[in-house]
N, C-alpha and C positions, 0 to 999 in steps of 0.2 A: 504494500500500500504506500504511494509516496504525492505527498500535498503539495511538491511544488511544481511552481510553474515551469514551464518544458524552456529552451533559450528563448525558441517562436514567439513564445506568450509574452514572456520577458520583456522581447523588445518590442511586441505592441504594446506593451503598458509604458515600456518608457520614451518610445516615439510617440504618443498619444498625450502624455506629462511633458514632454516638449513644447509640442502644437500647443497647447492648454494653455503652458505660460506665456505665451503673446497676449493672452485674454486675462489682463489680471482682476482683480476685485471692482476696482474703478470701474472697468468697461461692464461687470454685470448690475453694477447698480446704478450706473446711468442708463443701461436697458431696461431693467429693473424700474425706474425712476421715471421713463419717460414712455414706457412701454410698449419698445420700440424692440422688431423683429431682431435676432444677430444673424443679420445679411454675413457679416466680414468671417463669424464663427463661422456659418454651415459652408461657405465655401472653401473654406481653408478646409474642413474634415472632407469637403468632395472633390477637393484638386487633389489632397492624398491620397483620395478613394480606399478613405474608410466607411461611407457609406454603404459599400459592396463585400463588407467584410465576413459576411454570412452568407454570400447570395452566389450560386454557380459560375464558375470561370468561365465560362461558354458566354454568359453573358457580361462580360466585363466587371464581376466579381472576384473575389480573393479564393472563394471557396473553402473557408471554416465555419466554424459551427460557433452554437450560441455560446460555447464558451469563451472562446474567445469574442464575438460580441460583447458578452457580460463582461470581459475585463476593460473593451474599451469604453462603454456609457460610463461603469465605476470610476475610471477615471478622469470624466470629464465631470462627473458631480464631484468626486473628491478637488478636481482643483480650486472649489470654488464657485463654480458655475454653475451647480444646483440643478435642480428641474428646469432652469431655464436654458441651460446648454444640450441637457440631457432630452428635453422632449423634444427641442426644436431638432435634432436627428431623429429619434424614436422611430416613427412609423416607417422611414424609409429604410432603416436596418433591418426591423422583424416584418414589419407589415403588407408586406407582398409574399411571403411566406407560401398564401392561399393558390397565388397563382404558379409558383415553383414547382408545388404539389400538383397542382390541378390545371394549371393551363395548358393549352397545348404550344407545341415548339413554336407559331406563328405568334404566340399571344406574349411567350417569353421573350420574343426578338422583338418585339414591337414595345411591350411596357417595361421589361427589368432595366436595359442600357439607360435610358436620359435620366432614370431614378436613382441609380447608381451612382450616375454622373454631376446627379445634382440640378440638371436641367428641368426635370418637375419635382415636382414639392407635391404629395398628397397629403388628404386627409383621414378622416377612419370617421366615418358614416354609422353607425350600429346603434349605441341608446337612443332613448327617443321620451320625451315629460314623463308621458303616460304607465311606461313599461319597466324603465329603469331596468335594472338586472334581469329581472325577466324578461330575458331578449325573443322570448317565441311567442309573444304578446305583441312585439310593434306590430303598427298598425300603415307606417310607410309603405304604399301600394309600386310593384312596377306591372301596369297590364300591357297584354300583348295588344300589338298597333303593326301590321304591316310586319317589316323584317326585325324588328326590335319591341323595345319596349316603352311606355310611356311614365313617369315618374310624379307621383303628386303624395305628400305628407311632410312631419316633422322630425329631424335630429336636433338633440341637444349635446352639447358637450364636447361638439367638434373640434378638437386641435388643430390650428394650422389651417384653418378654413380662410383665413384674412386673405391668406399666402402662397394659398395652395392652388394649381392648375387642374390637379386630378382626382380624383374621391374612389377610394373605397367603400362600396354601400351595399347594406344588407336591406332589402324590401321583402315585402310577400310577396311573391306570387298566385299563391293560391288561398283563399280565405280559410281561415280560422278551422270554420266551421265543416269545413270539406275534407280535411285533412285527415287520417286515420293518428299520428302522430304528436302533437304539438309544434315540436321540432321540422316536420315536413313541409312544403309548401314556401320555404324562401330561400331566395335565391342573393348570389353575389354578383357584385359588378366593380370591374374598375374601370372608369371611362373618366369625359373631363367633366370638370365642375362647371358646366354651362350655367354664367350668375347672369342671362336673361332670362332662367325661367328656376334659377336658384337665391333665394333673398338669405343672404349671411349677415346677423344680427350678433356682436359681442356680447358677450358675458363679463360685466367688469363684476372682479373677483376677489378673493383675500391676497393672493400671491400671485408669482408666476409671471407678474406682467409682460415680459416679454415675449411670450408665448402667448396667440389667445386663445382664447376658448369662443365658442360660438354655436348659437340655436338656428339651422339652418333649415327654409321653409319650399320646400320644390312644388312646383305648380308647373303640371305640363312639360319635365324635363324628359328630353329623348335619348334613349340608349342604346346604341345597335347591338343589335346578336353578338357580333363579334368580339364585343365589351363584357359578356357573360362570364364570370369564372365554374368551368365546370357544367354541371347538367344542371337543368333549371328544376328549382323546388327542393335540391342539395346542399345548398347555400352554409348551413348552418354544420353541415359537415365539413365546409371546405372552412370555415371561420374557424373551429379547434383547432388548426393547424397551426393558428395563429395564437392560439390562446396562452397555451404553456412560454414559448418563448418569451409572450408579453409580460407573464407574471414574473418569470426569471429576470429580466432585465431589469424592469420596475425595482424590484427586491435588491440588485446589484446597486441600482442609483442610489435605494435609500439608506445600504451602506456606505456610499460616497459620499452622500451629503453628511452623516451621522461623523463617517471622520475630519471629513471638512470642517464642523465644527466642534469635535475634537481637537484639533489640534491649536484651534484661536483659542478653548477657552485654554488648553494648559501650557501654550505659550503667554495668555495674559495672567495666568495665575502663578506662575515664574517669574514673570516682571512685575506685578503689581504689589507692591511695598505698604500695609496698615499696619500701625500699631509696631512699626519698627521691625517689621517680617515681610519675606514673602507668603503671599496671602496661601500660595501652594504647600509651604509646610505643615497647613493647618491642615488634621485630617476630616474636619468637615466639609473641605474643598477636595482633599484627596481621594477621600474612597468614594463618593458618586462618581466621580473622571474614569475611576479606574473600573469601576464597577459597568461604565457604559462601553469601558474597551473589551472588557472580557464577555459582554452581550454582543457588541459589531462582531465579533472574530467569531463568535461561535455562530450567530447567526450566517456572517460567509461562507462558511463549511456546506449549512443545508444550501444554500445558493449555489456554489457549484458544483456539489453534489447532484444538483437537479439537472444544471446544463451538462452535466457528463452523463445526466442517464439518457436525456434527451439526445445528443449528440449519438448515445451510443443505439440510440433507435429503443430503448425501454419505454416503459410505460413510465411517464413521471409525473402524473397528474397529483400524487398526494405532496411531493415532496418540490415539486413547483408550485403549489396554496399554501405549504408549508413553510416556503423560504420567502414568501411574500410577505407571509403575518410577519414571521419571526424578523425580517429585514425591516420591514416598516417600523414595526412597533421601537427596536433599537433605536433606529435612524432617529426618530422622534423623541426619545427619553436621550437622547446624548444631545440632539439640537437643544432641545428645553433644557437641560443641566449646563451649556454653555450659554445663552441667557443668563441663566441665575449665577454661573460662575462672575460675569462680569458685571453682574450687578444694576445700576441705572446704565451703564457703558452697555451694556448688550440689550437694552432700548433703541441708543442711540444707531442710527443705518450706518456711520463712519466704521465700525464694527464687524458688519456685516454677518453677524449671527442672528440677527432678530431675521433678515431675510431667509437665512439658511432653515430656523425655526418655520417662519411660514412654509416655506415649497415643503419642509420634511411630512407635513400634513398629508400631501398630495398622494404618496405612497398609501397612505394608510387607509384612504378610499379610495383610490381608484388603483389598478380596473376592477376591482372586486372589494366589496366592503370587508372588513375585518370577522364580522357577522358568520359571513355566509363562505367565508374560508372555515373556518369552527365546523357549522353544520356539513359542508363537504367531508373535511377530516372526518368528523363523526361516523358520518354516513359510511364513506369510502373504506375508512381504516378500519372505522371500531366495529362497524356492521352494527350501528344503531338506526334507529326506525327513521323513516324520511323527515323532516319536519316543519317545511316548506312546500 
């Protein structure tokens, strides 16, 4: 059994710590600040073409797996950059996953390259007001029209809708009520975000601002066939393919942010002098610090344990909702312990932990409430009765 990282891996994390630091603190809280996209980030990670660092060489990808993904999000939350470095890549690393699986060779030669490249920006289409987690409730319709299809309903919570050229979206196709399944009857699509017959409304939020989020309302959007991922009314099978990756990653950020601010608060609690000390040799400063390091580290372990089960073609569904909670939950109790290490200074945004505190929220609901990670383990592992 051996936990380290291979030389490969290695030098994606330290090429990645590299790139990062051109982007230092400053430049994410005046993105932060003014809530303004990072154009000069996502192009710098797509001239390196680590965009494509999951995605098939055939298509001008690196061709590894989420683990090495997960090393490089972690390190772009760890440098500092938070959720808002980490999402503004996000979906173009894992989230065409669907059509690698499921699309056909014409569909991979046409979508993977400019997303790779950087040349589109998509978004992720799937919750909706009404349905929330229960994704086999939306109510976003695509009916058939001639050689495609026609698109009328509502998402909420779209990332990167401000910025984005192309959408990934999950609609019904087939009503509700006609299905034998719940799950049956919708389908996926990645086509473009046509905003004549798509209205993108922000979401002004707690955090994150650099990244937006967005309630997006389609009325009469058209879709050709050819934008279909997979067979139609399949949708929802070809969307798990994306699902575990998502959690894995997510989980990976939220230990980056968690030692991200780690490391302000026990470099401020080494310098900051009360009462004729550093504030660090008091152990009521020490052992929460220490206590959220040995929570990050061991929550890492279930995180890339998950992307080596995934990578290795296992089933990893408990232990990708496993590394999510477990990552999040950390992330957030080391954010919040770095606040209160720095006292009214971890108020202040010159700091930069009070941001790091906000986005570490992010993890902890989305893409999956903390909730209903519990009830899955429950269910999955313990073989306790459904409960939802």
């Amino acid at each position: 059994m051996d936990f380290a990282l291979s030389d490969q891996q290695q030098q994606i994390r330290e090429q990645v710590v590299r790139l990062c630091s051109r982007f230092d603190d400053a430049y994410w809280l005046e993105r932060d600040q003014t809530a303004t996209f990072p154009d000069a980030f996502v192009s710098a990670i797509a001239e390196a073409n680590w965009l494509g660092i999951a995605m098939p060489e055939d298509y001008g990808g690196a061709g590894l797996g989420i683990t090495d993904a997960a090393l490089l999000v972690q390190a772009v939350a760890e440098s500092g950059a938070g959720m808002s470095g980490a999402s503004a890549i996000h979906i173009n690393i894992f989230g065409l996953n669907p059509v690698v699986v499921f699309g056909t060779e014409a569909q991979k030669s046409r979508m993977l390259p400019p997303l790779i490249a950087g040349r589109d920006r998509a978004c992720f289409g799937v919750t909706e007001p009404n349905a929330g987690l229960n994704t086999t409730e939306i109510t976003t319709r695509a009916d058939r029209r001639g050689d495609g299809y026609v698109v009328n309903g509502t998402k909420i919570w779209t990332s990167t809708a401000q910025v984005a050229n192309k959408i990934l979206l999950l609609a019904r196709t087939t009503p509700l009520e006609r299905v034998k399944r719940k799950s049956h009857g919708l389908t996926l699509f990645y086509t473009d975000l046509d905003r004549r017959h798509a209205d993108v409304r922000l979401i002004h939020k707690m955090g994150r601002h650099a990244v937006d989020s967005n309630m997006v309302f389609f009325e009469d959007m058209e879709i050709p066939e050819e934008d279909r991922i997979g067979e139609e009314g399949e949708g929802f099978k070809a969307l798990i393919h994306g699902l575990n990756p998502e959690r894995i990653l997510v989980a990976a950020e939220a230990i980056g942010i968690g030692r991200a601010a780690l490391t302000r608060a026990a470099r401020y609690a080494r310098e900051r002098v009360v009462f004729g000390r550093p504030i660090g040799q008091n152990q009521a400063i020490q052992h929460p610090l220490a206590r959220n390091w040995a929570e990050l580290e061991a929550a890492d372990l279930m995180v890339f344990k998950a992307a080596w089960m995934y990578d290795s073609g296992r089933d990893c569904g408990a232990e990708a909702n496993a590394a999510k909670y477990l990552a999040a939950e950390a992330g957030y109790r080391a954010a919040e312990q770095a606040v209160m290490t720095l006292g009214g200074m971890g108020y202040a945004q010159e700091y930069h932990v009070e941001r790091l505190f906000r986005e570490s929220l992010i993890p902890r609901i989305a893409p999956v409430s903390r909730e209903l990670v519990l009830s899955y383990l429950a269910e999955r592992v313990l073989d306790l009765p459904k409960s939802y």
